[in-house]
N, C-alpha and C positions, 0 to 999 in steps of 0.2 A: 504494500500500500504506500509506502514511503517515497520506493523509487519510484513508480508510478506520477507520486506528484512531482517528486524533483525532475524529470523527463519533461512532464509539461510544462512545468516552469523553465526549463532548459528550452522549450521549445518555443515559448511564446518571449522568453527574452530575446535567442534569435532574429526570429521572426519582425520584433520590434526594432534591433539593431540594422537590420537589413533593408527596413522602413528609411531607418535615421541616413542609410550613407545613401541610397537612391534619391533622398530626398535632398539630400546634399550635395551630390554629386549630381543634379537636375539645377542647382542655384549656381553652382561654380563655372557650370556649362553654358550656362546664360549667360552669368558673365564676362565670360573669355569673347562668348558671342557681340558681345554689347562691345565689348572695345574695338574688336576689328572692324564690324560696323559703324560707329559712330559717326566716323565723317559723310559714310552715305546718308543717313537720316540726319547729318550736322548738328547733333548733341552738345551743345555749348559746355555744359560742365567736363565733360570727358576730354572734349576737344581741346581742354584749357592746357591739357596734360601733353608732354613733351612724345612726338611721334610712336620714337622706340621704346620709349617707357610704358606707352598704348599696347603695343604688339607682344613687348618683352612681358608685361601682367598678364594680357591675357592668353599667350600660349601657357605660361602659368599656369594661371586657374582652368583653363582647356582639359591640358595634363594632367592638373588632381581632381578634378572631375572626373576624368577617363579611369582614373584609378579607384576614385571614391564607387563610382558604378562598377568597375568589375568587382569590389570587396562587396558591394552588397547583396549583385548576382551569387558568387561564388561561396559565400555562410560561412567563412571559415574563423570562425571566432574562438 
């Protein structure tokens, strides 16, 4: 009966962390988005920021993005 619960509580923590980095790794991905875009759509606040500093963040956040969704595909906690 013990393990039982501890399994499902193993499994709905999972489950929950797997939430957290998809959902995270869907914010980072935007972001990376938002900067390389910005001069198309001419974002004043973003634009304000120095070319390569635009491109150098948001491959950045691209990258931990790509990583934050394969950690939260792949469950291995």
């Amino acid at each position: 009966m013990n393990e039982d619960y501890r399994e499902k509580n193993r499994k709905g923590f999972n489950t929950l962390q797997s939430i957290r980095h998809i959902t995270m790794a869907l914010f980072f991905i935007a972001m990376g988005i938002i900067m390389f875009v910005a001069e198309h759509y001419k974002i004043e606040q973003i634009l304000a920021f120095d070319k390569f500093f635009r491109y150098f963040f948001g491959g950045i956040c691209f990258l931990y993005g790509g990583f934050r969704l394969y950690r939260g595909f792949k469950k291995d906690y």
